[in-house]
C-alpha positions as a Python dict, from the first residue, in 0.01 Angstrom:
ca = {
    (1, 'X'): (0, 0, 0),
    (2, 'X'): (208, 277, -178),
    (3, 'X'): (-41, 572, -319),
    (4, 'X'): (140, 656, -663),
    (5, 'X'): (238, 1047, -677),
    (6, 'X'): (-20, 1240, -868),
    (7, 'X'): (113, 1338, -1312),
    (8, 'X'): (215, 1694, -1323),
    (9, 'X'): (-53, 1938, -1489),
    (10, 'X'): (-11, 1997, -1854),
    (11, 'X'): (115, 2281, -1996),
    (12, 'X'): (-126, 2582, -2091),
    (13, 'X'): (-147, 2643, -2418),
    (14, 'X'): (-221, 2983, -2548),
    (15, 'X'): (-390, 2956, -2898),
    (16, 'X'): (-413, 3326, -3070),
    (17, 'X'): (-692, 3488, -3129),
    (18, 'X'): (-828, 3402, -3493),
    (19, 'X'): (-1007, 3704, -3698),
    (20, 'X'): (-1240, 3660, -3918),
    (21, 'X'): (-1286, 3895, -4247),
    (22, 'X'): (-1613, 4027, -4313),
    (23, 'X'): (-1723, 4060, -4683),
    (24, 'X'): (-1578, 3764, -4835),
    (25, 'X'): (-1814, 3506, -5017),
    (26, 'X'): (-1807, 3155, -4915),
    (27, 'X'): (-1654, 2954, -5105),
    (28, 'X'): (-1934, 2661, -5110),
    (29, 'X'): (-2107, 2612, -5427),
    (30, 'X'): (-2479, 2765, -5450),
    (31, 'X'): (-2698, 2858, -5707),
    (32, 'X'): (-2610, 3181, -5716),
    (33, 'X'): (-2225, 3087, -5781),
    (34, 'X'): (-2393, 2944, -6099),
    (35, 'X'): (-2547, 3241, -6225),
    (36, 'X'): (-2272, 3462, -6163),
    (37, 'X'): (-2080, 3190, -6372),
    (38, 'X'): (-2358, 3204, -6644),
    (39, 'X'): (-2286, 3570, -6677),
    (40, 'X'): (-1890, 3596, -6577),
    (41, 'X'): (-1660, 3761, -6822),
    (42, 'X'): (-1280, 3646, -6769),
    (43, 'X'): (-981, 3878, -6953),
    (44, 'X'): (-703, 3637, -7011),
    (45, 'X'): (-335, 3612, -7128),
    (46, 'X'): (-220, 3331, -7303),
    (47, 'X'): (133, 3216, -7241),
    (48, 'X'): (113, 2808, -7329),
    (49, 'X'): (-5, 2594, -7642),
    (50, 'X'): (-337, 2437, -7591),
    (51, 'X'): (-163, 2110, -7736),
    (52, 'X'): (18, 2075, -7420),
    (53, 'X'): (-53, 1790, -7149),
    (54, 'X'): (-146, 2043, -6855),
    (55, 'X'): (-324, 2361, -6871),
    (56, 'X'): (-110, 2639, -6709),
    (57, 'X'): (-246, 2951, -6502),
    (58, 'X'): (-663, 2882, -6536),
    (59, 'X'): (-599, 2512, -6575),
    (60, 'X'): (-353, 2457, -6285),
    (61, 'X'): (-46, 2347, -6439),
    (62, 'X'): (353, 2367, -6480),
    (63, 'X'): (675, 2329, -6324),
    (64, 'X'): (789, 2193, -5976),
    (65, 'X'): (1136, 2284, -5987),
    (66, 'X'): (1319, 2629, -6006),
    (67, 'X'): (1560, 2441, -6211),
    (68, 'X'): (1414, 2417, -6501),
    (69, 'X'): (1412, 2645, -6821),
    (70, 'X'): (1205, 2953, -6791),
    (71, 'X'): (1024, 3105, -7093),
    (72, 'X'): (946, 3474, -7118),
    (73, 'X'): (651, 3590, -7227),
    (74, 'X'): (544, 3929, -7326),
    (75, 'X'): (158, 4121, -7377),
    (76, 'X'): (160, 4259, -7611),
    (77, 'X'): (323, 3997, -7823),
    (78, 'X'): (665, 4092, -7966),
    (79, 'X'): (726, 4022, -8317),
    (80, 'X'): (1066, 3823, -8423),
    (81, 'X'): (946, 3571, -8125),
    (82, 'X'): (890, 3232, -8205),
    (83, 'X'): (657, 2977, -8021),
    (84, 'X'): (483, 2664, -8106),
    (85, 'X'): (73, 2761, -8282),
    (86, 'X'): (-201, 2676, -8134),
    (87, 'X'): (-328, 2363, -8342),
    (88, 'X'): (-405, 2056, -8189),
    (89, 'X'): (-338, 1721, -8373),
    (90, 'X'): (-441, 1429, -8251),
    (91, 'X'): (-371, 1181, -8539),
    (92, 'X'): (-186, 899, -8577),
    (93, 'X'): (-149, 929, -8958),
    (94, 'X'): (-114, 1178, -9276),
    (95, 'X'): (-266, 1049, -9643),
    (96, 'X'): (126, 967, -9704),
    (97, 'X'): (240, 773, -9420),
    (98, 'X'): (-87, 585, -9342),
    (99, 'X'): (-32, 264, -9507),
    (100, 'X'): (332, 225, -9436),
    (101, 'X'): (343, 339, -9094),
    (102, 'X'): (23, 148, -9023),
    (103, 'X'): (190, -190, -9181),
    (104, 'X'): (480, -143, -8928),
    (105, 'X'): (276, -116, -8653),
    (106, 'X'): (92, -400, -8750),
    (107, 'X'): (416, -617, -8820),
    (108, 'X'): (525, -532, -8470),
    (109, 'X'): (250, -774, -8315),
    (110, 'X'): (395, -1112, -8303),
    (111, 'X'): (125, -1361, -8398),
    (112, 'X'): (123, -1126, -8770),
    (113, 'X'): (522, -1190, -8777),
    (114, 'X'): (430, -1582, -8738),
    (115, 'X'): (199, -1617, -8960),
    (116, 'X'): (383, -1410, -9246),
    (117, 'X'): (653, -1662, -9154),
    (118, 'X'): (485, -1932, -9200),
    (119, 'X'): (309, -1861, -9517),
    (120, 'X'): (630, -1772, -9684),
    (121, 'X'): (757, -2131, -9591),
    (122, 'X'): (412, -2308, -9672),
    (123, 'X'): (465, -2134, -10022),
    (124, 'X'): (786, -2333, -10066),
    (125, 'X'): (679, -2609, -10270),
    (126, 'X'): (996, -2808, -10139),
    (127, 'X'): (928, -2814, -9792),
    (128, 'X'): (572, -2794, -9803),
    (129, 'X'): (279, -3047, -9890),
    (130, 'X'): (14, -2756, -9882),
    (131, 'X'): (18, -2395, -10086),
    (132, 'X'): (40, -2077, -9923),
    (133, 'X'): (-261, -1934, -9999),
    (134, 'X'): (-374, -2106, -9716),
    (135, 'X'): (-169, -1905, -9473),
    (136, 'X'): (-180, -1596, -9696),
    (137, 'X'): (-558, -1548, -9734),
    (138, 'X'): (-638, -1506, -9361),
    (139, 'X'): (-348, -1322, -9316),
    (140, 'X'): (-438, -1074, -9569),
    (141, 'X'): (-772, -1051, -9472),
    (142, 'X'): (-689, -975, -9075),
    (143, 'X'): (-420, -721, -9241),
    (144, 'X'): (-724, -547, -9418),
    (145, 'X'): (-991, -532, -9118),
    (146, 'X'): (-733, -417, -8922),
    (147, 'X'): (-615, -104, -9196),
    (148, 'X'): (-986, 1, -9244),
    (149, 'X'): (-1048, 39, -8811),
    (150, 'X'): (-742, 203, -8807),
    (151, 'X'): (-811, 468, -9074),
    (152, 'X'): (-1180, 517, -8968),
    (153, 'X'): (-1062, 568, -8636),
    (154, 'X'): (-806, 827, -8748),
    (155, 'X'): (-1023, 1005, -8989),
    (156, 'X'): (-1261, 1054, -8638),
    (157, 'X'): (-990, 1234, -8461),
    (158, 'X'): (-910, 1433, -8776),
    (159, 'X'): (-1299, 1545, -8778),
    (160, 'X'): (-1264, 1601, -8423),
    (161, 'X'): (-963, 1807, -8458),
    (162, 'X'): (-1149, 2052, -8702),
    (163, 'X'): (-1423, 2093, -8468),
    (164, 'X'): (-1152, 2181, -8172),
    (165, 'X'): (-923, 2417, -8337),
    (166, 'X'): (-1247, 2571, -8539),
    (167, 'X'): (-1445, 2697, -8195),
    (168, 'X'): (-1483, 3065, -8161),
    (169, 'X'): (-1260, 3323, -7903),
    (170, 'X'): (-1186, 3686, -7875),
    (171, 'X'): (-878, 3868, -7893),
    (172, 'X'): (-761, 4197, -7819),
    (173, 'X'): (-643, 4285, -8142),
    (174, 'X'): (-573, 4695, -8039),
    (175, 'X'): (-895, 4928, -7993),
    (176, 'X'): (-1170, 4586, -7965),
    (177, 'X'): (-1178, 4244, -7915),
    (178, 'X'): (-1171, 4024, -8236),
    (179, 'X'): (-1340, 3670, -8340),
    (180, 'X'): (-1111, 3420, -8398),
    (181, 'X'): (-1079, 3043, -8418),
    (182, 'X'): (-909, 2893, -8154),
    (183, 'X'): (-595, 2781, -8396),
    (184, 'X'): (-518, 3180, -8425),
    (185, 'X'): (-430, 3197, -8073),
    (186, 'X'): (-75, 3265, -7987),
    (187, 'X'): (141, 3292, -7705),
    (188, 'X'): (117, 3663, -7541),
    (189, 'X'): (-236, 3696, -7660),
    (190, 'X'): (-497, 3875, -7454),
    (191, 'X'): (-781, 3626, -7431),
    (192, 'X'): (-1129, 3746, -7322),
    (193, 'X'): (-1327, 3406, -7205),
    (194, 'X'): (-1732, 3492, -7146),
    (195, 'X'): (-2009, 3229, -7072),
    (196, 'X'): (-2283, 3422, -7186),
    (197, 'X'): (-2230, 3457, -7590),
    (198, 'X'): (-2460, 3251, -7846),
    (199, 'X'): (-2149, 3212, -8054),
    (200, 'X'): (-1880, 3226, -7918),
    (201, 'X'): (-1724, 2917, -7688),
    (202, 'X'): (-1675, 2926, -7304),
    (203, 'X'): (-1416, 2673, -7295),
    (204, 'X'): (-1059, 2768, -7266),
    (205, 'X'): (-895, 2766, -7561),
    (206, 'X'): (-545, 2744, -7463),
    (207, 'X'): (-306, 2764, -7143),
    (208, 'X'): (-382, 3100, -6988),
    (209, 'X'): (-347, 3311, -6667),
    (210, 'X'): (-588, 3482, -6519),
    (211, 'X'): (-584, 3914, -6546),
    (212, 'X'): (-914, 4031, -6439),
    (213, 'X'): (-1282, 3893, -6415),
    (214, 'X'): (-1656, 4058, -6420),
    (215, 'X'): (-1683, 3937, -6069),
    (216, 'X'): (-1592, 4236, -5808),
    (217, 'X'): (-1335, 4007, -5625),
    (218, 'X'): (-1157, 3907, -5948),
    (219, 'X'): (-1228, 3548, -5911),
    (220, 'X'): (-1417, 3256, -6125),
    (221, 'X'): (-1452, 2948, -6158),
    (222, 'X'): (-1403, 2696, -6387),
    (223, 'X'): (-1419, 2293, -6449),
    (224, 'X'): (-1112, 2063, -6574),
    (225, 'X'): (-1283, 1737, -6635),
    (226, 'X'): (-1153, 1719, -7013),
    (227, 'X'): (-784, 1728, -6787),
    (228, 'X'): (-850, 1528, -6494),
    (229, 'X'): (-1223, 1408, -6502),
    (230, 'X'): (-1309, 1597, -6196),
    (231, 'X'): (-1653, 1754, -6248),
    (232, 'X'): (-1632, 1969, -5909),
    (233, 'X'): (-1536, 2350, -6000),
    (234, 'X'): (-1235, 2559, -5887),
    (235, 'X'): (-1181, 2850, -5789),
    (236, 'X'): (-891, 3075, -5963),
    (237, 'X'): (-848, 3434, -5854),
    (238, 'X'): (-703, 3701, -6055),
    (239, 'X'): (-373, 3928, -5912),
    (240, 'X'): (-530, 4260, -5765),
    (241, 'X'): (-317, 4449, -5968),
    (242, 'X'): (-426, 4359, -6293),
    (243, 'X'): (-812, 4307, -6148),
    (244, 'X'): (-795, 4663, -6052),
    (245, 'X'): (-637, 4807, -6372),
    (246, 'X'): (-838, 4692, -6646),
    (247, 'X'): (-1179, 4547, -6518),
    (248, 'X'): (-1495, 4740, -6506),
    (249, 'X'): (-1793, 4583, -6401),
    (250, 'X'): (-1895, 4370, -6642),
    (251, 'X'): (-1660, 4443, -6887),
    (252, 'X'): (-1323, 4581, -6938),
    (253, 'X'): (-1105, 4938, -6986),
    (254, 'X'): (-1047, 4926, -7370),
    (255, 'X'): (-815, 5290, -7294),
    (256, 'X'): (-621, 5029, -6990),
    (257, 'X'): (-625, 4712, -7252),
    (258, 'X'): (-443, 4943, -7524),
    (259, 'X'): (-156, 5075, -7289),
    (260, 'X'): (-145, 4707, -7095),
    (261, 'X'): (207, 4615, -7088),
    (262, 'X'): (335, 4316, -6908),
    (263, 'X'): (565, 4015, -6885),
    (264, 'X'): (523, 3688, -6750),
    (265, 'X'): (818, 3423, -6665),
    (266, 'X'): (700, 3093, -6652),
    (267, 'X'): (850, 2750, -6672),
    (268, 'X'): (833, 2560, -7050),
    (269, 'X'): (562, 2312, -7116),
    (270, 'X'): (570, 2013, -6923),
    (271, 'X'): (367, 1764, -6779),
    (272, 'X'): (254, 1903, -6410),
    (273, 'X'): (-163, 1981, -6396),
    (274, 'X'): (-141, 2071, -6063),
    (275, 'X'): (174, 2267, -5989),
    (276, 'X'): (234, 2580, -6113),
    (277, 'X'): (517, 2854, -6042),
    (278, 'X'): (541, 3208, -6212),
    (279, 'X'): (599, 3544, -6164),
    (280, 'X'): (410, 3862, -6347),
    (281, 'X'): (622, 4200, -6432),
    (282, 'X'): (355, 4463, -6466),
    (283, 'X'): (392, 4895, -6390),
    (284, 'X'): (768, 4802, -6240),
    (285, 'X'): (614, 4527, -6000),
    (286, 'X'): (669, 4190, -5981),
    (287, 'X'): (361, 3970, -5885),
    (288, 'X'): (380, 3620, -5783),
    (289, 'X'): (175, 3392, -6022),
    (290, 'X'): (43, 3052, -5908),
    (291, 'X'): (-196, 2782, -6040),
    (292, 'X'): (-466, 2777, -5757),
    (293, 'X'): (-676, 3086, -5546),
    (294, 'X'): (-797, 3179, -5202),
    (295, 'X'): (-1114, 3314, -5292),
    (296, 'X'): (-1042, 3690, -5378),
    (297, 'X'): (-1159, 3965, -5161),
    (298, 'X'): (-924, 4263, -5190),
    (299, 'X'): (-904, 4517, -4904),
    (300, 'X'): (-1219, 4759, -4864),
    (301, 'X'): (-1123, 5117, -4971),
    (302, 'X'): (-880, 5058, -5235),
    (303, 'X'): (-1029, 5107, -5610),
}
């Protein structure tokens, strides 16, 4: 009987110590997240058209590659710069193409095609025992059902359309914030985003990053089911330079808003919700922009 030798004892493995920071809010949803949501006031810049597929900064989208274009954006806008409004369109049609480009779409189906061709032959009197009204009549009337879906479905987006690009936002328009409708909005404006206001909308109203919030640690939250159908909220945390520089309380530094100067270099529209890449030039510093957040809580001491 042979005793097999003994295995040698593992390794130790030293595993560092792990601190934990005091003061920072758990990131859990509770009712009290809610209220503060209820009453959260979010300064914004907008540097994307609403019209896009992804919503950049807030929404969480953009770019995977370092590759692609950049786009630079300044805040203050700059006049002489040129950028796609903020309009949505869903529509298929205008009053002048509806009929023909709704007859081409139609034609593209096969079993219309087949039918056409056979009523043109059955209306040949020479190769055909019975008229083409027979073929034509159905035809038509399929052809006509079809046209009057089609154009009450279209005139539904168009009303829905109206309602979109009609909803209510502020802008800093230099010395206060200004009601607007959400087509107004353009690329390098200074959005301010509040849940609290009979009138005014708390949905976003176009691709935006986040500068500052009412909540101390710069952070808020937000839901993206109209994006991805997710109904959970996420978090998005504002840069601690621009938290610090303009946000007071519950409100903002209108004397900081007028002399706010910055530029933000971002990748062009595109079709990534969850990635996003950017970089912020504010007061000679460049601050690294992304589409997601830890859950705030800046360093004690530092106002």
């Amino acid at each position: 009987h042979i005793t097999p030798p003994a295995p040698p004892p593992m390794p130790a493995v030293a595993y560092p110590e792990v601190e934990i920071t005091e003061g920072r809010e758990s990131m859990s949803i509770t009712p009290t997240v809610w209220t503060k949501m209820r009453t959260q006031t979010m300064a914004m810049v907008s540097f994307a058209q609403a019209g896009n597929t992804g919503s950049k900064g807030l929404g969480g989208a953009a770019t995977g590659s370092a590759a692609f274009e950049k786009r630079r954006v300044k805040c203050p806008a700059q006049e002489g710069e040129k950028f796609a409004n903020n309009f949505v369109s869903t529509t298929k049609y205008t009053m002048i193409t509806f009929l023909p480009k709704n007859l081409f779409i139609q034609f593209q189906r096969f079993a219309n095609c087949y039918f056409l061709g056979i009523a043109i032959l059955a209306s040949i009197k020479t190769i055909s025992p019975v008229s083409g009204d027979t073929f034509i009549m159905p035809l038509a009337l399929v052809i006509c059902f079809t046209v009057c879906k089609d154009a009450y479905e279209d005139y539904q987006r168009y009303k829905s359309d109206i309602e979109e690009n009609s909803r209510i936002c502020e802008i800093w328009t230099g010395g206060d914030f200004k009601e607007v409708p959400w087509r107004q909005v353009t690329v390098g404006s200074l959005v301010r985003v509040t849940t609290n206001h009979p009138t005014i909308s708390p949905m976003i109203p176009s691709d935006l990053t986040l500068l500052a919030s009412s909540a101390p640690d710069g952070t808020c939250f937000l839901e993206t089911a109209n994006l991805d159908g997710e109904t959970n909220l996420k978090l998005r945390e504002a840069t601690e330079v621009t938290q610090k520089k303009i946000a007071r309380g519950d409100d903002f530094s209108k004397s900081d808003l007028d002399s706010l100067s910055l530029e933000v270099v971002c990748p062009l529209p595109d079709a990534f919700l969850y990635d996003f890449n950017a970089r912020m030039e504010i007061d000679g510093r460049d601050v690294s922009l992304s589409g997601g957040g830890g859950g705030g809580g800046f360093p004690p001491g530092n106002k």
